[in-house]
N, C-alpha and C positions, 0 to 999 in steps of 0.2 A: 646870253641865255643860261650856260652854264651857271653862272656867277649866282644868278635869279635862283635854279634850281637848288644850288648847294643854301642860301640863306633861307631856302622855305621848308629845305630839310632841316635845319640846325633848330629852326622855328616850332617847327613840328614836334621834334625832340624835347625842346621842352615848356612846352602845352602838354606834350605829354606826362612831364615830369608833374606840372603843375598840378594836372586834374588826378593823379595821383596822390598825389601829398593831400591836395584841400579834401578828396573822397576819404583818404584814410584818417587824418586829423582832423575833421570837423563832422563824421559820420557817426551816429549809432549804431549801423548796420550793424551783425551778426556774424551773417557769410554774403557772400557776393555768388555769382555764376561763373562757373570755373573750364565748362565745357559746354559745348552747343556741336549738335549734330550735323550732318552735310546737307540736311534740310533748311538747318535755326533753331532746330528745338534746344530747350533746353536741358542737360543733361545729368550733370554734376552741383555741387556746389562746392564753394571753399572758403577758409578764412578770410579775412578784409587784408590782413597783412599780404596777399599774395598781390594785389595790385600793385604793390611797390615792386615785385618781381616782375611785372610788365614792366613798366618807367626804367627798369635797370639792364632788362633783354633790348629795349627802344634805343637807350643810350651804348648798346655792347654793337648792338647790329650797325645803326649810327659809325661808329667807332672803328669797325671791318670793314665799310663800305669806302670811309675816307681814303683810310690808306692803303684798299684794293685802287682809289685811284688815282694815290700818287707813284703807284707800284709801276714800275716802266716793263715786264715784263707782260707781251701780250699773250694771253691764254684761247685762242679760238680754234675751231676745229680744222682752219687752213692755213697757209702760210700767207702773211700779207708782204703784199710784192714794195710797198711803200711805205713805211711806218710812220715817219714824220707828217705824210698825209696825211693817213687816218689816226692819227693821234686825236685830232679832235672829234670825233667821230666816236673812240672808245671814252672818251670823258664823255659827252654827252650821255651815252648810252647809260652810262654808270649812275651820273647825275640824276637820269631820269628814275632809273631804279630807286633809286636811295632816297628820292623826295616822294614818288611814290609810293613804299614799303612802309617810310616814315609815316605818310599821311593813313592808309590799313592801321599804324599799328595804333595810330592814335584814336580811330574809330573805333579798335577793339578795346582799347582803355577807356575811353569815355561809354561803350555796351558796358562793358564789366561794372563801370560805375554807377549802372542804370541811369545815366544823363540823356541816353540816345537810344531807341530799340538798335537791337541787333537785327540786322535783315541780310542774309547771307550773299544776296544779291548782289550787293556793293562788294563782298569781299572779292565776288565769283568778276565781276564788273571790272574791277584793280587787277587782279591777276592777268585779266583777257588784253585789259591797257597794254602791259609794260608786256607783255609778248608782243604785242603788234610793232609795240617803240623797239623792241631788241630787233624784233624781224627786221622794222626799217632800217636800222643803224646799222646792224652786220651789213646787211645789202650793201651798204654804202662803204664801208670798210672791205670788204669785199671787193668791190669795186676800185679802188685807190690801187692806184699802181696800174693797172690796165687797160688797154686799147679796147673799145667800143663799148 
């Protein structure tokens, strides 16, 4: 599962890269949409070149996420009684984030390149996901190492 998640992050990454590049090298646009409010509206606008600065924050973020999970130190709010247990437990967790976040950031590259409406919905939809996946996985890491 792991495995699946990290290839559909790296995937995602760059799709994201790509709908960058073909929007900025084969566009006429002017400006693009640079901000959208906590409703969707629209709010700002900005240069076309800034869409490459998406595809570059996708590949940074991408990039922290790896090697937050090759990092052996575990960071949670309690001590885990077991670690070699829940070892897979924190990869997953991480996995899930990082194909998740991947998959948002490429929805907001593909809005920004007006190929997709923006519908806040889905950002607010992603976010509520990968709480539910982190709630499960701590539980479960949590868990590791203890009676009942």
């Amino acid at each position: 599962m792991k495995k699946l998640l990290d290839i559909l992050a790296f995937l995602f990454v760059l799709a994201n890269i790509v709908v960058s590049c073909v929007f900025y090298f084969f566009t006429d646009k002017i400006a693009i949409p640079a901000h959208w409010s906590s409703v969707g509206q629209m709010t700002a606008y900005g240069q076309t070149w800034l869409i490459l600065v998406l595809a570059g924050l996708s590949l940074l973020v991408y990039i922290l996420m790896v090697v937050s999970e090759r990092h052996h130190a575990v960071n949670l709010p309690f001590r885990v009684k077991n670690e070699l247990q829940a070892r897979p437990y924190i990869d997953l967790v991480i996995a899930w984030t990082n194909m998740l976040v991947m998959l948002v950031l490429l929805y907001v590259d593909a809005a920004v390149a007006q190929y997709v409406p923006m519908k806040i919905a889905i950002i607010y939809a992603a976010i509520l996901v990968v709480c539910i996946i982190d709630f499960y996985y701590t539980r479960k890491i949590f868990q590791c190492g203890r009676k009942g």
